[in-house]
Structures are given as C-alpha cells and as structure tokens.
C-alpha positions, -999 to 999 in steps of 0.1 A, spaced: 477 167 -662 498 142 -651 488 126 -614 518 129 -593 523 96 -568 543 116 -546 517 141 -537 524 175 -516 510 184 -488 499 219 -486 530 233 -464 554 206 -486 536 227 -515 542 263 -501 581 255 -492 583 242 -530 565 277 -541 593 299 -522 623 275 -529 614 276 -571 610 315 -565 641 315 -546 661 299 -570 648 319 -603 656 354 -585 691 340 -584 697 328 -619 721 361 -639 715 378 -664 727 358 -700 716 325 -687 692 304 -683 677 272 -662 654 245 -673 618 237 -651 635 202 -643 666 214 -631 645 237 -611 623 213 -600 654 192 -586 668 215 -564 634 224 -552 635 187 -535 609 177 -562 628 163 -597 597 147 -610 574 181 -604 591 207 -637 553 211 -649 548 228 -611 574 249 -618 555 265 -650 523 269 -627 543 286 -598 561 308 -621 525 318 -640 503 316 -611 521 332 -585 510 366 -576 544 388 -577 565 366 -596 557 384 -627 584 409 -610 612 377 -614 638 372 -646 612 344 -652 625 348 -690 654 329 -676 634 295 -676 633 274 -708 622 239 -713 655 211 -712 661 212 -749 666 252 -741 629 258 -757 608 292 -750 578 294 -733 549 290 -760 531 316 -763 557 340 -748 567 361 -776 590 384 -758 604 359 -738 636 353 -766 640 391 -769 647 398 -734 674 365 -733 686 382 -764 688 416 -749 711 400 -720 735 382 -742 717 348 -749 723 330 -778 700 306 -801 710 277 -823 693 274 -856 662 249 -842 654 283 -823 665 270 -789 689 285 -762 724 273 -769 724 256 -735 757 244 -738 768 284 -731 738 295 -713 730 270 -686 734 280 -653 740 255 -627 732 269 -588 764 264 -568 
C-alpha cells in the first residue's frame, strides 16, 4: 500500500468519504468515471486507491451505481464479474481489450 506524504486527518478523511459518495450517486446511467478522476474532484488527485476502499468499505454504498467506476484505461473491477453486465445493461460499450470505450462513456461532473 502505497504511503501517502499528504496524509488525512480524520475529518479531512470523512469529508473525502462523503464527497467520493457524493460524486458516484451522480454519475448517469451509460457512463462511467475513473477512481482518479474521482479522486480529483474529491480535493485529493493522488488518493484513486482511497476511492476503491471507500466505495468497498463503506457501509451503504453497496446501494450506489458503484458499477459506474472503472480504472483510467476504462478497466472493470477485478474480481467483479457482474460489474460489465450492469454497464452493458445501461448502454455501455467495450472495445476489444475488454475495456469501457471511454472515449463515449466518460462522464465529466460539470
């Protein structure tokens, strides 16, 4: 795990929590963010990895279109089997590699 030199404090760490959940309950249906794009609007661009642990170890979030957040080269979750069918069952398209075609599916916050 990598050590982070710009350490959060605990409330700098529970504003970061609700911002990345804030953010994910907003991204529509047939598209898609990436952890570090998350993690930049969050106030924290060299945190994405934190943005994987919110999203898997925060009680309730299981209830957000988590399936909505790939890696930056548009990569699924490993491990996540379902996690391509429900992008494909809102409209989400994959290039050959297996990856989101982020070039249609990025969505950029406004």
């Amino acid at each position: 795990m990598k050590d982070y030199s710009d350490s959060m404090s605990p409330d700098e760490a529970r504003v970061f929590r609700d911002t990345v959940l804030d953010i994910v309950s907003q991204i529509p249906r047939g598209y898609v963010m990436n952890y570090g794009l998350i993690a930049t609007l969050a106030g924290w661009p060299s945190h994405a990895r934190m943005v994987g642990r919110t999203l898997r170890y925060t009680p309730g979030a299981e209830h957000l279109p988590c399936h909505r957040v790939v890696n930056v080269a548009g990569r699924t979750a490993p491990g996540w089997q379902w996690q391509r069918s429900l992008l494909e069952d809102e409209g989400v398209t994959f290039l050959p590699n297996g990856h989101v075609d982020m070039s249609r599916h990025l969505w950029q916050m406004e």
